[in-house]
C-alpha positions in Angstrom: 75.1 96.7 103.5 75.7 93.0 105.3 75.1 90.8 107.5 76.3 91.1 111.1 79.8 89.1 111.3 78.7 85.7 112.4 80.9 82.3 112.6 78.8 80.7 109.7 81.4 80.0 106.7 78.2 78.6 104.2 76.4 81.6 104.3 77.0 85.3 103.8 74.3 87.9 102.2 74.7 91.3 101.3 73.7 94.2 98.8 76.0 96.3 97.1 74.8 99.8 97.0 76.4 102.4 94.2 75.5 105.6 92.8 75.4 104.3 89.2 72.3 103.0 87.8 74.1 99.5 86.6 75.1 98.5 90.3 72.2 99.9 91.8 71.5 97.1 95.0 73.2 94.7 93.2 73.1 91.5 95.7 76.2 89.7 96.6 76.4 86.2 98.1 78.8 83.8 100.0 80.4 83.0 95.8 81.4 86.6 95.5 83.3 86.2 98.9 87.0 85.7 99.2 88.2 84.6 102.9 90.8 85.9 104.8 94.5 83.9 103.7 93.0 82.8 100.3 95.0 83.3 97.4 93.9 84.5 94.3 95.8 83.3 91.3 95.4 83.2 87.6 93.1 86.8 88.1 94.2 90.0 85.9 92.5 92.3 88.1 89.8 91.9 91.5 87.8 94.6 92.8 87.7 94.7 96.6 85.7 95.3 99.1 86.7 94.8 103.0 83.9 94.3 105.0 84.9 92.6 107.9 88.5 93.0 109.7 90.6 91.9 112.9 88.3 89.3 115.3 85.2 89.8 113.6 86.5 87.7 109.9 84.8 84.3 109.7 87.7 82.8 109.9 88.4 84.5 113.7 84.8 83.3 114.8 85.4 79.9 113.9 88.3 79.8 116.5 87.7 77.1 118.8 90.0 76.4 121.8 90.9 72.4 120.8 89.8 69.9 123.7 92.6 68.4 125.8 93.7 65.0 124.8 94.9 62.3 127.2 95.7 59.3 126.8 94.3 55.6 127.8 97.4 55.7 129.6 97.6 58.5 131.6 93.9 58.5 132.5 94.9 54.6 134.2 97.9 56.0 135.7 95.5 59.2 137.0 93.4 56.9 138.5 96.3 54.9 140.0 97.9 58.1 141.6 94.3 59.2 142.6 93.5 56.0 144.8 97.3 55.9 146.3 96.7 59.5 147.7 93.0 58.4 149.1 94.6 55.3 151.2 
C-alpha cells in the first residue's frame, strides 16, 4: 500500500504488506525507492516492486513545459515592428 502518485521527488511513504510474519507491514520510505532511468550497479541481486508506471512515475509528474526564451533583442525589435504597424 502507497501513496497516491504525486510530483513530490523528497517524499514517498508506503507499507509493505506480506503473508510472512518477518515482513508483516514492514514500512518503506523514499531510500528504499529507485526512480525511473536509474541505474543500479555494483548490486548481486534487487528485489522489485513496480508501483507506479507510464505518466503517473515521479519523474512524468515533474514534467514541466519550459518557458519561452527571447531575447533582449528580439523583444526591441518586437517592439520596433509593433509601433511601425500602429503608425
Amino acid at each position: 500500500m502507497c501513496e497516491a502518485p504525486n510530483e513530490n521527488l523528497d517524499r514517498w511513504e508506503a507499507q509493505l504488506n506480506y503473508d510472512s510474519e518477518a515482513i508483516k507491514n514492514l514500512p518503506v520510505d523514499i531510500k528504499n525507492m529507485i526512480l525511473r532511468g536509474c541505474i543500479v550497479r555494483n548490486t548481486d541481486f534487487a528485489i522489485c516492486i513496480v508501483v507506479y508506471v507510464g505518466n503517473d512515475t515521479k519523474i512524468m509528474k515533474n514534467l514541466k513545459k519550459s518557458p519561452h526564451k527571447v531575447s533582449n533583442m528580439m523583444r526591441q525589435m518586437n517592439k520596433v515592428l509593433y509601433s511601425v504597424f500602429v503608425f
